[in-house]
C-alpha positions in Angstrom: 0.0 0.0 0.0 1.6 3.4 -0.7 1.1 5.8 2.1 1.5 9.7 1.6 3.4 11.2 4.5 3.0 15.1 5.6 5.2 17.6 6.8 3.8 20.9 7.1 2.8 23.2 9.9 -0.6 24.4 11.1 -2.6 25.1 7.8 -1.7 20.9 6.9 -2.4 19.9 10.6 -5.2 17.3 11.9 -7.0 19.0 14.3 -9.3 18.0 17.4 -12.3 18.6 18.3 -11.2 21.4 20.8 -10.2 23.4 18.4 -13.2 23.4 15.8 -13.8 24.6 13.5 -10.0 24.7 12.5 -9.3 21.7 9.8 -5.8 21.6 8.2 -5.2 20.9 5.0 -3.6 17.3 5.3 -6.4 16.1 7.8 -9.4 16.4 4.8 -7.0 15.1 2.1 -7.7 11.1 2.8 -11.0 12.6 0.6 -9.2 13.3 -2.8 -6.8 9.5 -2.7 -7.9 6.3 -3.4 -8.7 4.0 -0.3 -5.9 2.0 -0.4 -3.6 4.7 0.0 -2.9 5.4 3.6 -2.3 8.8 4.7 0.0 10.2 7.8 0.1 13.4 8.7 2.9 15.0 10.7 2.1 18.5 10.3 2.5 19.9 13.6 1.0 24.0 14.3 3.7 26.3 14.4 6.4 24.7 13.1 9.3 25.6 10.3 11.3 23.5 8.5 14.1 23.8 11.7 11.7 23.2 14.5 9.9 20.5 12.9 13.7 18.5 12.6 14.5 19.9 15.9 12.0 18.6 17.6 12.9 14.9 15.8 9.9 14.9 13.6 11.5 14.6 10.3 13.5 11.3 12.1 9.7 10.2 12.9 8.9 10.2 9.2 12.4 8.5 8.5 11.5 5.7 11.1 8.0 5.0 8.8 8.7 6.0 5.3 9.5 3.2 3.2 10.0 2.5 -1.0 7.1 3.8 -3.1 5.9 5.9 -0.3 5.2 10.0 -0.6 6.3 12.5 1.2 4.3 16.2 1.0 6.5 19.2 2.0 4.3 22.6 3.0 6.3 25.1 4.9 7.1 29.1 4.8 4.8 30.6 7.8 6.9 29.8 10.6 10.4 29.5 8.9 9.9 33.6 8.3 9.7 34.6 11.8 12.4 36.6 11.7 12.1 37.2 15.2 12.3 34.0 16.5 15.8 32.3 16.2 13.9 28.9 17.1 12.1 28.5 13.7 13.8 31.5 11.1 15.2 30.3 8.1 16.7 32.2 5.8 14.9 31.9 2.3 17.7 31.0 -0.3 19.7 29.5 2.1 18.7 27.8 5.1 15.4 27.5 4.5 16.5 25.7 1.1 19.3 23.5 3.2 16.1 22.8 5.5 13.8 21.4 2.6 17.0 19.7 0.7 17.1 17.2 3.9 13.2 16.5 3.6 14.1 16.2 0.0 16.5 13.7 0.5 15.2 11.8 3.2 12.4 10.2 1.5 15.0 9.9 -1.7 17.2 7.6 0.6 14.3 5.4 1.7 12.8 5.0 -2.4 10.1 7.6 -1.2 8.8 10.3 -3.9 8.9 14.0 -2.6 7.0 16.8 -3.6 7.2 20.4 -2.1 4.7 22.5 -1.9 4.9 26.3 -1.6 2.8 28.0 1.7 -0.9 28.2 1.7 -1.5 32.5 1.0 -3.1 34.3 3.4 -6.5 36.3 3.0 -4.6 39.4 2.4 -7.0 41.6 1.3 -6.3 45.2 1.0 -8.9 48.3 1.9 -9.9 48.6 -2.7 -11.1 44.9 -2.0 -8.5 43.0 -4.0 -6.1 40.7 -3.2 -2.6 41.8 -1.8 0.9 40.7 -2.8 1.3 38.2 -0.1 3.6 37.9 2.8 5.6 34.5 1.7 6.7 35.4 -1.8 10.7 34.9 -1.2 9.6 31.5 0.6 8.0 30.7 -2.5 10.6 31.5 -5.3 13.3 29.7 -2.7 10.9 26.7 -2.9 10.3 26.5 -6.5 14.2 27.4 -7.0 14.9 24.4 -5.3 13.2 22.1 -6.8 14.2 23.0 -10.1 17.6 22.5 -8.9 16.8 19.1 -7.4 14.6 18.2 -10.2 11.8 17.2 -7.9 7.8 18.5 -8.0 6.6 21.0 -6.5 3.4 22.3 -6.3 2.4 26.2 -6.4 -0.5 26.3 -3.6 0.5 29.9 -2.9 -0.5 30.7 -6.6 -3.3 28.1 -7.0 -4.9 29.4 -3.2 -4.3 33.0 -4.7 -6.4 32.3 -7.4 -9.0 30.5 -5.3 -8.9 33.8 -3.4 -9.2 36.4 -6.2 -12.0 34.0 -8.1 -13.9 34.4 -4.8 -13.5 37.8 -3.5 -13.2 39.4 0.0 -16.7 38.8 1.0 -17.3 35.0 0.2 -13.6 34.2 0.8 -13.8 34.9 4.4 -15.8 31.5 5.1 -12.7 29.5 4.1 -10.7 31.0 6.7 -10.8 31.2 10.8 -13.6 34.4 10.8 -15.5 33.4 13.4 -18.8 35.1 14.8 -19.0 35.7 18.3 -21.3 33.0 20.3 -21.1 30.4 17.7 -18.5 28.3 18.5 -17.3 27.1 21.9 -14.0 27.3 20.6 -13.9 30.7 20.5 -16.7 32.0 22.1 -15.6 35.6 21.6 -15.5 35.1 17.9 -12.4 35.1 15.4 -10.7 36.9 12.9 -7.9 34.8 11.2 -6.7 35.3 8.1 -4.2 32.2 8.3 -5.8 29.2 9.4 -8.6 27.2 7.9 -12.4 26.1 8.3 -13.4 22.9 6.8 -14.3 24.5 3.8 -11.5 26.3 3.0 -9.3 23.1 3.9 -10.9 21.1 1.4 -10.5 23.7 -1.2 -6.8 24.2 -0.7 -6.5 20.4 -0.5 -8.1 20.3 -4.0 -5.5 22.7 -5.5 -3.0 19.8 -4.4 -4.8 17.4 -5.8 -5.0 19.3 -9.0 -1.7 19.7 -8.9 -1.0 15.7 -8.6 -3.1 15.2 -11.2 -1.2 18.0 -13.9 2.0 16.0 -12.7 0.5 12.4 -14.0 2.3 9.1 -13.6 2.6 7.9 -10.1 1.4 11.2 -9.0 -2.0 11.2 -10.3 -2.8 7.2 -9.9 -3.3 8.4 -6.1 -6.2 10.3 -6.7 -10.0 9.1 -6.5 -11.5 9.0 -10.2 -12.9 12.5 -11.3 -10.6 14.1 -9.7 
């Protein structure tokens, strides 16, 4: 059985129940695969690409990950915190040293990577449209990268940017943590958070993946459910 394996931070993470209605990206995806492919998820909230190793969860993947196995890369939020040494990376360096190790990880155990650029933000400005974005170096590091390594990568910045623009300010804002106050016991002050994900917005940014699998074809594509 081929098993898909994820690294990511908070917008990829499996939530609980405590915090609903906050769904990560990774935890809906078991939807778009076929049912005999198994899906882990390591994705962790608040984590970079240095925190996540530091904290041994890369070695976790490496304990599991075996031949014809799939590992998903999604990080950039955390690894530009500038102001915390714990998770910064630099974008065309360290942050690319970072995601050469995932890279090579799976590589050494017959596993298939594939990166994936960070989710956007709702970053829309006061005219209504949609802003330039806060990860854009993380996202030209990324896609450098790969190039260089000659593995996949998936744009979900500029696929979620689209999903974003196609849906406007107003209607977007249900795909995202905008809570109203009362409704959920979660946050029974209500929420406004641009960053993290309702079920709705997780299953849409988990579909630009899975559109991106399917445009890359081969072994890539055979995951996914039919009409897909």
């Amino acid at each position: 059985m081929n098993r898909i394996f994820w690294a990511g931070d908070s917008t990829v993470a499996h939530n609980s129940f405590l915090s609903y209605p906050q769904t990560g990206i990774g935890q809906v995806f078991p939807i778009f695969v076929k049912r005999d492919i198994g899906v882990e998820n390591y994705a962790v909230n608040g984590r970079s690409t240095k925190s996540f190793m530091d904290e041994g969860r890369l070695a976790a993947i490496e304990e599991r990950i075996g031949p014809e196995d799939f590992l998903f890369i999604q990080f950039g939020h955390n690894d530009e915190k500038i102001v915390d040494p714990t998770r910064y990376t630099e974008p065309f360096s360290t942050f690319q040293e970072n995601l050469t190790r995932f890279v090579e990880t799976a590589q050494g155990h017959g596993a298939w990577p594939v990166l994936i650029t960070p989710l956007e933000r709702r970053c829309f400005l006061p005219d209504h449209t949609l802003g330039p974005g806060e990860h854009g170096p993380y996202v030209e590091g990324m896609k450098q990268l790969a190039s260089r390594l000659l593995v996949p990568c998936i744009d979900l910045n500029e696929r979620s940017r689209q999903v974003l623009k196609q849906m406007g300010e107003e209607e977007s804002r249900r795909l995202y943590m905008n809570l109203e106050p009362g409704k959920y016991a979660s946050h029974p002050e209500g929420l406004l958070d641009n960053t993290h994900l309702q079920y709705a917005g997780a299953v849409a940014f988990a579909n630009c993946v899975a559109q991106g699998l399917k445009e890359l074809g081969g072994r890539y594509a055979a995951l996914l459910i039919e009409g897909i």
